[in-house]
C-alpha positions as CSV (number, residue, x, y, z in Angstrom):
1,X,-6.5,-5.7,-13.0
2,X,-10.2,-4.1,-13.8
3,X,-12.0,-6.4,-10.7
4,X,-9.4,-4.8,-8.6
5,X,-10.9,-2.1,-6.1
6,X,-7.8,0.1,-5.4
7,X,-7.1,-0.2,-9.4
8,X,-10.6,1.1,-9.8
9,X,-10.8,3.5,-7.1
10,X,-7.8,5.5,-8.2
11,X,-8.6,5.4,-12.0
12,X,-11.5,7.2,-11.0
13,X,-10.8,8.7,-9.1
14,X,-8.2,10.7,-11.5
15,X,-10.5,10.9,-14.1
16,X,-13.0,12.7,-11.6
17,X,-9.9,15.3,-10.9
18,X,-9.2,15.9,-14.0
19,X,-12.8,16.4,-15.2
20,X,-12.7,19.6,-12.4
21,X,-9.1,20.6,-13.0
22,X,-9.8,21.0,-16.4
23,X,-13.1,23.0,-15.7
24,X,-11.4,25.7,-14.4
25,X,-10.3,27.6,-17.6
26,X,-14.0,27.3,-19.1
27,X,-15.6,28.5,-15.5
28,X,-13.1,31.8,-15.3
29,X,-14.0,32.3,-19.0
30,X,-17.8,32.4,-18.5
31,X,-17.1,34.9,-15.1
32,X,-14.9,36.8,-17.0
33,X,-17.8,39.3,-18.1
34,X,-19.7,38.7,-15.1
35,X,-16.7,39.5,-12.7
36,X,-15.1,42.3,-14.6
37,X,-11.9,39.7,-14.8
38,X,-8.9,40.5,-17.4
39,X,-6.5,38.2,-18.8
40,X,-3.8,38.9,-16.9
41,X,-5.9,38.1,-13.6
42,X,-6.9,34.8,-15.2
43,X,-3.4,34.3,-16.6
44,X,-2.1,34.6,-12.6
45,X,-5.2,32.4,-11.4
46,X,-4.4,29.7,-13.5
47,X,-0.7,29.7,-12.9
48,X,-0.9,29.6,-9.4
49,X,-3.3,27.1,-9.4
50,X,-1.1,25.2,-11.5
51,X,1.5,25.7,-9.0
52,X,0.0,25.6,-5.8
53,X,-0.8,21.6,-7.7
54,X,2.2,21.0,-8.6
55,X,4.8,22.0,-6.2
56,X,2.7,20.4,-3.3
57,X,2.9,17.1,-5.0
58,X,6.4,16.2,-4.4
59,X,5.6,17.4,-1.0
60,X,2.3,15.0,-1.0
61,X,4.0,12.5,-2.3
62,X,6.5,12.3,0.0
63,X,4.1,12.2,3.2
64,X,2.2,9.4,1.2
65,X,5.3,7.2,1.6
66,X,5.3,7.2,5.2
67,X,1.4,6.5,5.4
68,X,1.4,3.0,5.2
69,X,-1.9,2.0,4.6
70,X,-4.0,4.7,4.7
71,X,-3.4,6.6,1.4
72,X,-6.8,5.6,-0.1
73,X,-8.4,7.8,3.0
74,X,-6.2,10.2,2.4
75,X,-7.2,9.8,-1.7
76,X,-10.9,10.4,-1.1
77,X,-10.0,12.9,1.4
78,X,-8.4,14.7,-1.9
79,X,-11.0,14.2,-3.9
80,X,-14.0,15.9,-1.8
81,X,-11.4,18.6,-0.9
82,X,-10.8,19.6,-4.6
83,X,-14.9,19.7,-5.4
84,X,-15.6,21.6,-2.0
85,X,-13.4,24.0,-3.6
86,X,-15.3,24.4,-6.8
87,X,-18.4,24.3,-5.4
88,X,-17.5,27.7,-3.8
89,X,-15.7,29.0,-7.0
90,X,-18.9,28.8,-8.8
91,X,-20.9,30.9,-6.1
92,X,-18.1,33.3,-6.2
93,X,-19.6,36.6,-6.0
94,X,-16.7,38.7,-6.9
95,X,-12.4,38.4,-7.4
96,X,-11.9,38.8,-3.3
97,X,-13.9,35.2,-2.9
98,X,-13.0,33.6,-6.2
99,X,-9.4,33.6,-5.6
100,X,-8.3,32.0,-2.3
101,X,-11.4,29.1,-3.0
102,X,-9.6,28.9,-6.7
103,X,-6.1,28.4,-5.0
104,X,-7.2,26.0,-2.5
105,X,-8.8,24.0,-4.7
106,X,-5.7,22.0,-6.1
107,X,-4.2,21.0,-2.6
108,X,-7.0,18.1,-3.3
109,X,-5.2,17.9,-6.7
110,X,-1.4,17.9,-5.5
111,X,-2.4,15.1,-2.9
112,X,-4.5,12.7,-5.6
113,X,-1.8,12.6,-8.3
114,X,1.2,10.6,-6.7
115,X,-0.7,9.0,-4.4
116,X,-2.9,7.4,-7.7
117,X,0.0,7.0,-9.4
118,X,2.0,5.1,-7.0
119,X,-1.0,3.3,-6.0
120,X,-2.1,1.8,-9.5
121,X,1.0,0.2,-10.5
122,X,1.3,-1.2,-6.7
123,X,-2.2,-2.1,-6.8
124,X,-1.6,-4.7,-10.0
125,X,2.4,-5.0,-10.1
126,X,2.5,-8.1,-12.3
127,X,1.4,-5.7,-15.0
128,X,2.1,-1.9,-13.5
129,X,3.2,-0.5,-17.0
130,X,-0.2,-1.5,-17.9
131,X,-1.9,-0.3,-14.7
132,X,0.1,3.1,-15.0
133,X,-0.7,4.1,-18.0
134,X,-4.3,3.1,-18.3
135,X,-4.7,5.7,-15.0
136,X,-3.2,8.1,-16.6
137,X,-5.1,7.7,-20.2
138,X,-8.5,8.3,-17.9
139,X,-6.9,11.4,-16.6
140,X,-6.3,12.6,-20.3
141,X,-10.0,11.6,-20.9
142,X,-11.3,13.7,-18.0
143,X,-9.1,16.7,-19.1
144,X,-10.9,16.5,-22.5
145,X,-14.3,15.9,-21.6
146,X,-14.3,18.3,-18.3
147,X,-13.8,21.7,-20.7
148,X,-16.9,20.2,-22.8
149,X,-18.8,19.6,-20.0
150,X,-17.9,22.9,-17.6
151,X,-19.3,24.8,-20.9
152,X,-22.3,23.5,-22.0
153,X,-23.9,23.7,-18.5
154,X,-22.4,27.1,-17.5
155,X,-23.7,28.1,-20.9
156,X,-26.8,26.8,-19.9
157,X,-27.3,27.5,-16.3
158,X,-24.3,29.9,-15.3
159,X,-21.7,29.5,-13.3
160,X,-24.2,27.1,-11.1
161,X,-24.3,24.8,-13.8
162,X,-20.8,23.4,-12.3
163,X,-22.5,21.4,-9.9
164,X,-23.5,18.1,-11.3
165,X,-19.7,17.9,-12.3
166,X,-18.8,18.4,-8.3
167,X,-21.7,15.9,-7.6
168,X,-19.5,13.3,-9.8
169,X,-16.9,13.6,-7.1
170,X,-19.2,11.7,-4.6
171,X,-18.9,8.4,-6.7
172,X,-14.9,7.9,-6.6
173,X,-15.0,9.4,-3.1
174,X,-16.9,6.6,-1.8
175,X,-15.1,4.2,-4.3
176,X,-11.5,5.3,-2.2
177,X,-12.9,4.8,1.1
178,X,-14.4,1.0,0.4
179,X,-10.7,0.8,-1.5
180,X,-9.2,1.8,2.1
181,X,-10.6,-0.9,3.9
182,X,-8.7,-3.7,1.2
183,X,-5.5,-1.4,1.2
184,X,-2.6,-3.4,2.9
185,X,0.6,-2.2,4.3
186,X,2.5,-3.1,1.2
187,X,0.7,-1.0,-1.1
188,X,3.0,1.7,-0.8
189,X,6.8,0.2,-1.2
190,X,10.3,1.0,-2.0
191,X,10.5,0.3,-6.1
192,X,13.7,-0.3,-7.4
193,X,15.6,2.0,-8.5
194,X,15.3,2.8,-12.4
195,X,18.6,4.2,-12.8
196,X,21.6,2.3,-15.1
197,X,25.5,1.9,-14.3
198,X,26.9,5.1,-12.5
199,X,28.1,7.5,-15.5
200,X,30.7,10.4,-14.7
201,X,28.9,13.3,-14.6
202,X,31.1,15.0,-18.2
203,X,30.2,18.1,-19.2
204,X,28.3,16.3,-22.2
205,X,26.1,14.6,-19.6
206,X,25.6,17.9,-18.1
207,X,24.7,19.3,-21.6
208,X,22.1,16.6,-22.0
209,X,20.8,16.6,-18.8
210,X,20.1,20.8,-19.1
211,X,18.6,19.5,-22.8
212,X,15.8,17.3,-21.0
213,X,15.4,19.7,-18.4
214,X,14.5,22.7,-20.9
215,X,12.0,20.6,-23.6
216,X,10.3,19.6,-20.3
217,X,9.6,22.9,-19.7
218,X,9.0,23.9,-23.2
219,X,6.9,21.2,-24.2
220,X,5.1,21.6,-21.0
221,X,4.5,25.4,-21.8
222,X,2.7,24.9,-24.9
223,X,0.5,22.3,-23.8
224,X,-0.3,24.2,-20.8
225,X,-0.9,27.7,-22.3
226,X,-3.2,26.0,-25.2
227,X,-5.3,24.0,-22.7
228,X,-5.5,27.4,-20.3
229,X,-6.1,30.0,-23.4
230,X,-7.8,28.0,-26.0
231,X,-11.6,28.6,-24.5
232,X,-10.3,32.3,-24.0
233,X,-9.5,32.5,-27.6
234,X,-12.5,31.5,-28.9
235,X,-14.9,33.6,-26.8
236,X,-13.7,36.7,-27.6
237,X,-14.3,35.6,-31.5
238,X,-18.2,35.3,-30.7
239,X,-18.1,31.1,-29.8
240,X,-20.6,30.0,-27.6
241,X,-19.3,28.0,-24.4
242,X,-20.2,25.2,-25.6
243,X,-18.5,25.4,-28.6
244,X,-15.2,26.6,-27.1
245,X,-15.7,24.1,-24.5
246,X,-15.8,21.5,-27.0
247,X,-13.0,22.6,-28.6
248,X,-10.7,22.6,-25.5
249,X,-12.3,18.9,-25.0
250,X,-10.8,17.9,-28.6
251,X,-7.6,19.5,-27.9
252,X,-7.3,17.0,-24.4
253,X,-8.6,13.7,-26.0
254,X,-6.8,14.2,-29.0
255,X,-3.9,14.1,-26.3
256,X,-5.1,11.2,-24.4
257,X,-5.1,9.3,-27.9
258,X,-2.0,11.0,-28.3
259,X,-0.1,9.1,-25.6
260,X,-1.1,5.6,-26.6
261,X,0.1,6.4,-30.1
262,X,3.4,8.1,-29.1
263,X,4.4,5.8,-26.2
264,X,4.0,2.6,-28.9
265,X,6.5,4.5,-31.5
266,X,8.6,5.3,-28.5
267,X,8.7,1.8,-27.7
268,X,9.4,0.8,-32.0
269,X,11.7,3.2,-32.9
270,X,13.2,5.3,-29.9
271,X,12.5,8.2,-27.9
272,X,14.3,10.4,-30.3
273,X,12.0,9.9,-33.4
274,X,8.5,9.7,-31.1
275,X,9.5,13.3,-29.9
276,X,11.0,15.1,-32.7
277,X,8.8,14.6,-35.2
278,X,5.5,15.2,-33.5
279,X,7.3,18.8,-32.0
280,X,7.9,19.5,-36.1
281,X,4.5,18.5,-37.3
282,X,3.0,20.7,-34.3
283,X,4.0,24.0,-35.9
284,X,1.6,24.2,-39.2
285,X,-1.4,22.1,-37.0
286,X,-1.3,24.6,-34.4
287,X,-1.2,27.8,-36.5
288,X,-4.1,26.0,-38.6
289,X,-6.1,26.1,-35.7
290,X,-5.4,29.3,-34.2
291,X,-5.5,31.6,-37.8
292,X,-8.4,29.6,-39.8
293,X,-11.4,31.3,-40.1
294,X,-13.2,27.7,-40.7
295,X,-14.9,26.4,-37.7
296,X,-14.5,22.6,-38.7
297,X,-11.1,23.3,-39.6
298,X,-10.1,24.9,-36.7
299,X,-11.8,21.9,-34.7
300,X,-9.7,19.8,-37.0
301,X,-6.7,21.5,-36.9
302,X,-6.7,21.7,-32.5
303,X,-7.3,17.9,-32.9
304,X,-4.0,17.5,-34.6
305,X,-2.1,19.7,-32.4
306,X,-3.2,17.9,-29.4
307,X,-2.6,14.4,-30.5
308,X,0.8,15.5,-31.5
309,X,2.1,17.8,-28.6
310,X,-0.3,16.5,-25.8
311,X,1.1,12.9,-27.0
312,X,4.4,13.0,-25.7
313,X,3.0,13.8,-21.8
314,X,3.7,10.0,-20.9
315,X,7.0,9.5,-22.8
316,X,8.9,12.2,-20.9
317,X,7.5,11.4,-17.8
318,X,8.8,7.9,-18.4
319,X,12.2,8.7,-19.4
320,X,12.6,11.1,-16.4
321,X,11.3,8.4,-14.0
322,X,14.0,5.8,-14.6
323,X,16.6,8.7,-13.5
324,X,14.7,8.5,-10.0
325,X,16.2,6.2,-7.1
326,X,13.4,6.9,-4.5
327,X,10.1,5.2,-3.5
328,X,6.8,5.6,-6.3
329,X,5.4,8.4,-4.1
330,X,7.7,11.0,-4.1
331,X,9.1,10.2,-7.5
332,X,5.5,10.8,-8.8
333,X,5.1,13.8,-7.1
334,X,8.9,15.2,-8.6
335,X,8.2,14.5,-12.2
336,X,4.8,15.2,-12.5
337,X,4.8,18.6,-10.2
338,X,8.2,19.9,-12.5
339,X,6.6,19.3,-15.4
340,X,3.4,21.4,-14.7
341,X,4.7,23.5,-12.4
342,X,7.0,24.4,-15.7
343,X,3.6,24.8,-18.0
344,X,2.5,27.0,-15.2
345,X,5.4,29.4,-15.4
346,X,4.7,29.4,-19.2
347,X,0.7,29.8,-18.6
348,X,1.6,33.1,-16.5
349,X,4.5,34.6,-18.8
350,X,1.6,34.2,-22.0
351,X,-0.8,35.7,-19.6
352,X,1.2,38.9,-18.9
353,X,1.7,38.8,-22.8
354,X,-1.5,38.4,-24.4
355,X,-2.5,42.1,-22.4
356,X,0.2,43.9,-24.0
357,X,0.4,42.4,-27.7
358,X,-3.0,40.3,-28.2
359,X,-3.8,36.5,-26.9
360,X,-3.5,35.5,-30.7
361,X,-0.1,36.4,-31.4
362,X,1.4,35.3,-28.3
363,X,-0.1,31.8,-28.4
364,X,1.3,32.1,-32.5
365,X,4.6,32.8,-30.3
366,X,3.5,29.4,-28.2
367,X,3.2,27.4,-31.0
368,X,6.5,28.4,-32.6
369,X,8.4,27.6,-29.8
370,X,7.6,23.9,-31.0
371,X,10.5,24.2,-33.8
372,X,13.4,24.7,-30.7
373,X,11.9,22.2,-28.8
374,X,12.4,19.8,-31.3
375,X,16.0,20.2,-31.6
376,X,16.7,19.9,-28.2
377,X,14.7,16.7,-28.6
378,X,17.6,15.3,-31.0
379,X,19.3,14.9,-27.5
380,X,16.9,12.1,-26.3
381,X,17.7,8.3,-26.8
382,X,17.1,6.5,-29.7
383,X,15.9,3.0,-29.7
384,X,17.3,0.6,-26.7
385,X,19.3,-2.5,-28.3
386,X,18.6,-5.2,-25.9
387,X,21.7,-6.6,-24.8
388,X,22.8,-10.1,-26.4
389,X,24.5,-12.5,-24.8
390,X,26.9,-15.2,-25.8
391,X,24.6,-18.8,-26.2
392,X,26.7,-21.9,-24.9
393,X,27.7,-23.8,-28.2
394,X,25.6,-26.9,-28.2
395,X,27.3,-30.3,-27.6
396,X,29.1,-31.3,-30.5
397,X,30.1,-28.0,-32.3
């Protein structure tokens, strides 16, 4: 799996992507001051970058499908395209030039995602499980290490300083266009279907179905509006960038940890218990981190809220996926563009908030919501009995 070049390309592809989606929240906070922004303008910047990424992957993912063997172009097309894009953002002189670079940046984004995700489990399909969740871990790890990274050289150099994190971009781009010339026509294939025996729809399968639906979005929400308003937080208490990019950077990898740890309870005890409990524990971590005054608490504290709500990322995604009849592409681009075009919606709504009452209280609000979330996880599965089937008596019984 790790000697193969399209496995390799798109891991890193993703963890490039991630490193400069996750830059974004740091960059707008050290131009905040600069560019005279408020919260509500960031609030709608992120948001619509979120969703200008997210609703364009189904789309993406979908036109992937029907390019037979020329996706990895098409990858490392995606990958220069999203660190043009920040290149310009950082140069941004004022709102008027900061915001259409900011919202075209994630087209590169929305056209990475389902084509890496379809690609790595194609790419190794005697152990795609394996191959799947490996690229997404390095995309957890570029989330966390991007925000660390974005702030310690804009605090050092400015906005500028962005640049040796869209210079990384030129590795992985090259990587997807030696990956091209190895890519076959099968890469990209009809899977099977993931779905079970045909169940009348009731109006409890409805009810369960709305249930999923909504803790997606929830769940979603507070990931989203921690990783968008954490370093926002912070810098209006006197942290430095680097510290509050560091701190968004814990929150991330304690996520990507998160999702190794959460997926192998899934797999043990059930859905159900891998979900629930987390959600539950989430509440005190989260309000430890946002109302300490103790610096290595708080760090502490965000740690534990992102291992425990990032963590469940993969597992949702996983459960919805097996609902999907359609080819890897598209049903990439579905689940994973609802589920942050759903934290996006949230990311917004808490921006318009935090204006009114204060970015503390509603991100208190955020973390609350946990408790709800958890009940509506009671709805999931619980652990899959394998089903057992009758052994032939052996001769002479």
């Amino acid at each position: 799996m790790y000697r193969n070049r399209i496995f390799q390309a798109v891991v890193g592809g993703h963890f490039v992507v991630d490193v400069l989606n996750s830059s974004g929240a740091v960059l707008l906070a050290v131009l905040k001051e600069p560019l005279g922004l408020s919260y509500a303008q960031i609030g709608a910047a992120l948001t619509i970058y979120t969703l200008v990424g997210s609703l364009s992957q189904p789309v993406f993912g979908w036109l992937s499908d029907r390019a037979t063997g020329r996706t990895m172009l098409l990858a490392a097309i995606s990958v220069a395209w999203l660190a043009l894009f920040y290149t310009l953002v950082a140069f941004a002189p004022g709102w008027a030039w900061l915001l259409p670079a900011f919202l075209l940046a994630p087209l590169g984004s929305g056209l990475f995602h389902p084509i890496g995700a379809a690609a790595a489990a194609a790419s190794v399909p005697d152990r795609a499980a394996s191959a799947t969740s490996i690229f997404f871990f390095f995309g957890q790890i570029g989330l966390a290490v991007g925000p660390f990274l974005a702030g310690a050289l804009a605090g050092s150099f400015g906005p500028g300083g962005l640049l040796p994190l869209t210079a990384l971009a030129l590795l992985p781009t090259a990587m997807l266009l030696l990956a091209a010339r190895h890519e076959g026509g099968t890469l990209v294939r009809r899977v099977r279907a993931h779905t079970v025996e045909a169940r009348a729809w009731t109006a409890i399968a409805i009810t369960l179905v709305v249930a999923f639906v909504v803790l997606v979005a929830v769940r979603s929400s507070i990931q989203a509006i921690y990783q968008a308003y954490l370093p926002q937080l912070f810098q209006s208490r006197g942290w430095s960038p680097a510290l509050f990019g560091l701190m968004a950077g814990v929150f991330m990898g304690a996520g990507a940890v998160g999702q190794v740890v959460t997926g192998g309870l899934a797999d043990r005890y059930g859905m159900r218990i891998a979900t629930v409990l987390p959600l539950f524990l989430g509440v005190p971590a989260g309000l430890a981190c946002l109302l300490t005054p103790s610096v290595p608490l708080a760090f502490v504290a965000c740690a534990a809220v992102g291992f425990l709500i990032g963590g469940q990322h993969s597992v949702l995604v996983l459960h919805a996926q097996r609902l999907l009849p359609v080819k890897q592409g598209f049903a990439a681009g579905l689940i994973l563009g609802f589920t942050f075009a759903a934290g996006a919606i949230g990311t917004w709504f808490a921006g318009q908030l935090a204006d009114q009452v204060g970015l503390e209280t509603v991100m208190v609000w955020a973390t609350v919501l946990s408790l709800p979330a958890a009940l509506l996880a009671l709805t999931l599965p619980g652990r899959l009995r394998p089903e057992v089937t009758p052994a032939a008596a052996p001769a002479g019984d």
